[in-house]
N, C-alpha and C positions, 0 to 999 in steps of 0.2 A: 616472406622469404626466410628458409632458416636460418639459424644461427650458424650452420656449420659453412653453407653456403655463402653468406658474408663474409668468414673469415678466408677462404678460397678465393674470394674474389677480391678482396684487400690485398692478401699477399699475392696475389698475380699481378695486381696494378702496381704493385711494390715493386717487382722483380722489373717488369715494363718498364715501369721509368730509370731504372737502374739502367736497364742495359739500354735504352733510345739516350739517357744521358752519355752512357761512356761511347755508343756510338759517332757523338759527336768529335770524338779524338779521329776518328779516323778522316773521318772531313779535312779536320784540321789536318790529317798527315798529309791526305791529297794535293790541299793548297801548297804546305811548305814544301813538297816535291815536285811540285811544276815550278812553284819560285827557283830552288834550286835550278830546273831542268832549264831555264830559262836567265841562267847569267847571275842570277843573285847570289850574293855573300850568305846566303841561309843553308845550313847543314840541314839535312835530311836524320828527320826523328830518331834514334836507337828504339830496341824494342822496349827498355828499362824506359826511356822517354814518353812512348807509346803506351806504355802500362798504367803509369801516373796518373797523366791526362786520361783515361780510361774512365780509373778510380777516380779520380777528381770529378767528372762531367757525372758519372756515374752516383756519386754520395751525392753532388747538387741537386740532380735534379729527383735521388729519392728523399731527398729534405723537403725538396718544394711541394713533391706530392703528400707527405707526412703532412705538411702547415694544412693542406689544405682536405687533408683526408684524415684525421687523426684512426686511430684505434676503431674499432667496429666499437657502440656499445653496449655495455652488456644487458643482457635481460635483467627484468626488476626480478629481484627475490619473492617466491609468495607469500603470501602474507597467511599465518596460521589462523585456520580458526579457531574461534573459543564456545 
């Protein structure tokens, strides 16, 4: 596999879990808007609220993929001959 191609695919799973992370805000807005829709004392998200939780879900779960994906790495340098 090359090298350029590992990095391509690193930063794809990167960006991937970024956004399946901050995806989960929006879950989350679904729920507290049916709680609302449904009698409860829970105000329905603003979109400054919505953004957060975005970024939030968003840097967690591209931390989690970092722990467990570090950096591509790099090729050994070659060795001169003599």
């Amino acid at each position: 596999m090359s090298r350029i191609y590992q990095v391509e695919f690193w930063i794809y799973s990167l960006l991937s879990a970024f956004i399946g992370g901050g995806a989960s805000a929006l879950g989350s807005d679904e729920g507290v808007s049916l709680l609302h829709r449904a009698g409860s004392a829970i105000e329905p998200l603003s979109v400054h609220q919505l953004a957060v939780m975005f970024l939030a879900g968003g840097i967690s779960c591209a931390v989690a993929y970092l722990k467990k994906s570090p950096l591509p790495a790099m090729p050994a340098p070659p060795v001169p001959e003599k």
